[in-house]
N, C-alpha and C positions, 0 to 999 in steps of 0.2 A: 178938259185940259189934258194934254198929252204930260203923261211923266216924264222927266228929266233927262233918263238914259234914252229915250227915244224920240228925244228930238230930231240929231242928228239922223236918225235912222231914217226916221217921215219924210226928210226933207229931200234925203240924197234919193229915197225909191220916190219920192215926188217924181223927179227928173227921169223917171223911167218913164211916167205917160205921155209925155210929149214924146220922147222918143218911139214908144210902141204903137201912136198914132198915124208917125212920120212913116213907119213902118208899115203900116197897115195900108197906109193910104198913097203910096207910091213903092209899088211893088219891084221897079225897075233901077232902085238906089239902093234894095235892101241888101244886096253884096259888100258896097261901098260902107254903109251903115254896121255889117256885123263886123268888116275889113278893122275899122274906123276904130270901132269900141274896145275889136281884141289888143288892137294897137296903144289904145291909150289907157287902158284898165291899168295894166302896172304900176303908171306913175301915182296911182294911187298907194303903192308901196315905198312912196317918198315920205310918208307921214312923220318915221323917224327926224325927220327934219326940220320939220315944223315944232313939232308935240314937246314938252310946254313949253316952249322956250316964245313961239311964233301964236300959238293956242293951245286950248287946251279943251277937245269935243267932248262931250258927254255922251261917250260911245255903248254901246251894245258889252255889256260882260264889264264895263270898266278894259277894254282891251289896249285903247288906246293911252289911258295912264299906265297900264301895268306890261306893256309891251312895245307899245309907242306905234303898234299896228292897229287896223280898223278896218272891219267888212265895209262899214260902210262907205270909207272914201272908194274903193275897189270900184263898190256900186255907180259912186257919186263920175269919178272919172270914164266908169263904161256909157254912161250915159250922154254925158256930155259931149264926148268924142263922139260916137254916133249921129247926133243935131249937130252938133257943131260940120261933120261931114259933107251935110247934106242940104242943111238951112240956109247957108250963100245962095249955093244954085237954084234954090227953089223960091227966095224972093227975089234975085235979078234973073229968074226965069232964063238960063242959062243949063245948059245939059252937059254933064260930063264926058269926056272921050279918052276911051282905053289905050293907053301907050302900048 
């Protein structure tokens, strides 16, 4: 059984294998893919606005009660943004074109 405080943690670097698969295994989106991630990581510095009012994670340090911040949403949004980039094109088999 995973402790408490790292729940959160397991879950959001969950979301890093799929992505580092996606990564691995089409080498010609991985621009798109790190583009993607750097772009939406910050919004995980929205937590303040959540935390507790919206939830309340069981974060790494206690960071996200005593600061209303959290590595792991960082984590959880760099990941997401990444699949999310790249996973449309890739099950309607559709290829991206650079403006």
């Amino acid at each position: 059984m995973i402790p408490e405080h790292y729940v959160w943690l397991t879950w959001a670097t969950s979301f890093l294998l799929p992505w580092g698969a996606l990564f691995l295994a089409f080498p010609d989106r991985r621009k798109a893919m790190i583009w993607s991630s750097l772009f939406t990581m910050p919004f995980g510095l929205t937590e303040p606005l959540f935390v507790p009012e919206y939830w309340n994670p069981p974060s790494l340090f206690d960071l996200a009660q005593k600061t209303g911040f959290d590595l792991e949403s960082l984590v959880f949004c760099f990941a997401i943004g990444g699949v999310g980039a790249v996973l449309y094109d890739l099950i309607t088999r559709r290829k991206q074109i650079e403006l």
